[in-house]
N, C-alpha and C positions, 0 to 999 in steps of 0.2 A: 169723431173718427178715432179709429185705433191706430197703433202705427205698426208697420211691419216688424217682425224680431231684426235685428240686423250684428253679425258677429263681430265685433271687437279685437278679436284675436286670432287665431288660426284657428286652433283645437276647441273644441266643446265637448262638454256631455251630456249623456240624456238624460241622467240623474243629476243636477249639479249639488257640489258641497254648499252652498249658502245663493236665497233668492231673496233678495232684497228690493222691496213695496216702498214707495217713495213719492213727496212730490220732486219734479227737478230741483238739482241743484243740494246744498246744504250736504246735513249727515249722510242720507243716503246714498250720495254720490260718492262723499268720501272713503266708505265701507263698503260699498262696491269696487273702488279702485284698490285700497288696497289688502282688502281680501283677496283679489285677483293677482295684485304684485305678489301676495306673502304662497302663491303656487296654487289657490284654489278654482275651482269652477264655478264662474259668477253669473247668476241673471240676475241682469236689474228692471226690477218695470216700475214704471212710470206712471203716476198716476197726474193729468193737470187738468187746470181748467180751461174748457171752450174757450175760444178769444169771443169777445162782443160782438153780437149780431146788430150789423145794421137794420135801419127801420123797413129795409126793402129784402129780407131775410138773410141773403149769403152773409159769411164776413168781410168786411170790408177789406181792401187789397193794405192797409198797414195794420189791420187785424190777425191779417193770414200772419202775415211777414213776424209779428210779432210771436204769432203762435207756434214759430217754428224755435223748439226748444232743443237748440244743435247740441250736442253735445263732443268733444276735441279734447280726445288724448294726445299729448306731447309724444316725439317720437321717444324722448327717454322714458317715457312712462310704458309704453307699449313695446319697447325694450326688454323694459325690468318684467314686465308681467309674461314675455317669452320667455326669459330665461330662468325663472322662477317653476314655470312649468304650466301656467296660469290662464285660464280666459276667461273674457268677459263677454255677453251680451245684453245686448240692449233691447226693450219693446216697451210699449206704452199704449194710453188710454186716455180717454177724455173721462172725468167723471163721471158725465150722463149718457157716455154709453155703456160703465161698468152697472150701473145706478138703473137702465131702462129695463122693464118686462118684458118679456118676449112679446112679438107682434099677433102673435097668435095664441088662442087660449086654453090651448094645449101647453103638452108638459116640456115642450120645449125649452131647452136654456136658454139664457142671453149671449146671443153668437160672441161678444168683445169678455166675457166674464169663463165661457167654456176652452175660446183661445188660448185666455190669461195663464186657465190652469192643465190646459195642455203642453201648452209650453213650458211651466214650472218644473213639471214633470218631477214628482215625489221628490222635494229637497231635505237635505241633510240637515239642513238649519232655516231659519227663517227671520231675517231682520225687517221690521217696520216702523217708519219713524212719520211723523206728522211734519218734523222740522222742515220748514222751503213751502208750506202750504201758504201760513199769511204774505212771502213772497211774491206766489204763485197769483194769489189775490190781486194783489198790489200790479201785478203786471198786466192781468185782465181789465183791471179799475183802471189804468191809462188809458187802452182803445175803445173802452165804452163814450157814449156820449153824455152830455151834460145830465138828458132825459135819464137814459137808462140809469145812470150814477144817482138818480133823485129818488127813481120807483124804487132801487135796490131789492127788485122782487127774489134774487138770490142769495145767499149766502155762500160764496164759491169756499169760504175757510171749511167751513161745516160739509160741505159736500163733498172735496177732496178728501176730508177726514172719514166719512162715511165711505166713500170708494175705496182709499185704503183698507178700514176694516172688512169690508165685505169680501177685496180680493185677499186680505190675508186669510179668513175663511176658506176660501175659496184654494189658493195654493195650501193651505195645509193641510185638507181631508180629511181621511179619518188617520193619518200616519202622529198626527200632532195633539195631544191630551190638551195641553194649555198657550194659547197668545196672548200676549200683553201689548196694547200696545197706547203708551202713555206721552202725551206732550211734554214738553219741559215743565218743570215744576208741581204737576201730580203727581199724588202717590199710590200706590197700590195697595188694595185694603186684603191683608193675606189673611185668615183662621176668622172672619166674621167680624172682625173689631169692627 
C-alpha cells in the first residue's frame, strides 16, 4: 500500500526546492529535515518494505503495527523549519507497489509510481540514498516467521533499492540529464574507465 502525502509544516509548494527518495529513517531522513530547517521546500517519499504476510494472507496484527514507520518531528525542529521559512512533506510506498505492472495491458501506468511523480511535481533537486534499506530489511526479517525467513524467496535489500531507482526516474523526467545513485562505498565510473 502507498501512504497518503501528509504535510509537515504549514506551507508547501507545487514545485518543491529538493525531493528526497529513501528508505525510512537514516540519511534521507536527515536531508529531508534539514534541508527543510535551512528555509527549503521539502518532499520526502519513502520507499519500504511490505511487512510479512502471514500463511493465511493478510499481515499479521504485529506485522501491521510493525509496519507503521511513524515518523515525529520535535516541536523545536518544526520551530526552526517555520521560521526558517521551510516545509516539509511526507508520502511513501511499499516496494511492490512502486515495482507492480499495471493490472491491465494497456498503457496504463502504475497507479502508486504516477502518484509518486505527481506529487514530486518537477523538483529543483533530487536526493536519493539506499542508506536505512538493509535496516528496512532487518525490521521485515523480525515479523516474518521461521518458514518464510528459510524460503527467503525475497530480497527486500534489492527490491527497496530497485523502487528507489525506478521512482527516482520517475520523479526526475525529462527536467534531469543525470541520477546517481550509489550505496556506501561504490563508486561511480565517470568518462568510461
Amino acid at each position: 500500500a502507498h501512504r497518503q502525502p501528509s504535510a509537515l509544516s504549514a506551507s508547501s509548494s507545487s514545485s518543491p526546492d529538493v525531493v528526497v527518495i529513501s528508505p525510512p529513517g537514516g540519511i534521507g531522513e536527515i536531508a529531508s529535515i534539514e534541508a527543510a530547517r535551512l528555509g527549503g521546500s521539502v518532499k520526502w517519499f519513502v520507499v519500504s518494505a511490505p511487512s510479512a504476510i502471514s500463511p493465511n494472507g493478510p499481515p499479521s496484527a504485529s506485522a501491521s503495527a510493525a509496519n507503521d514507520n511513524n515518523i515525529a518531528l520535535t516541536a523545536e525542529t518544526l520551530a526552526a523549519i517555520e521560521k526558517a521559512g521551510g516545509s516539509m512533506e511526507l508520502a511513501g510506498a511499499t516496494f511492490d507497489t512502486l515495482l507492480a505492472s499495471s493490472d491491465d495491458n494497456d498503457d496504463n501506468d502504475n497507479s502508486a509510481l504516477s502518484a509518486m511523480s505527481a506529487w514530486c511535481a518537477n523538483p529543483k533537486s533530487l536526493i536519493c540514498t539506499y542508506d536505512g534499506a538493509m535496516e528496512e530489511k532487518r525490521r521485515v526479517d523480525r515479523t516474518k516467521t521461521t518458514e518464510q525467513r528459510e524460503a527467503g524467496t525475497v530480497d527486500e535489500e534489492e527490491m527497496i533499492r530497485s523502487g528507489i531507482r525506478l521512482a527516482a526516474r520517475e520523479a526526475a523526467g525529462a527536467n534531469m540529464n543525470t541520477i546517481c545513485v550509489l550505496a556506501a562505498g561504490e563508486e561511480m565510473n565517470v568518462g568510461g574507465e
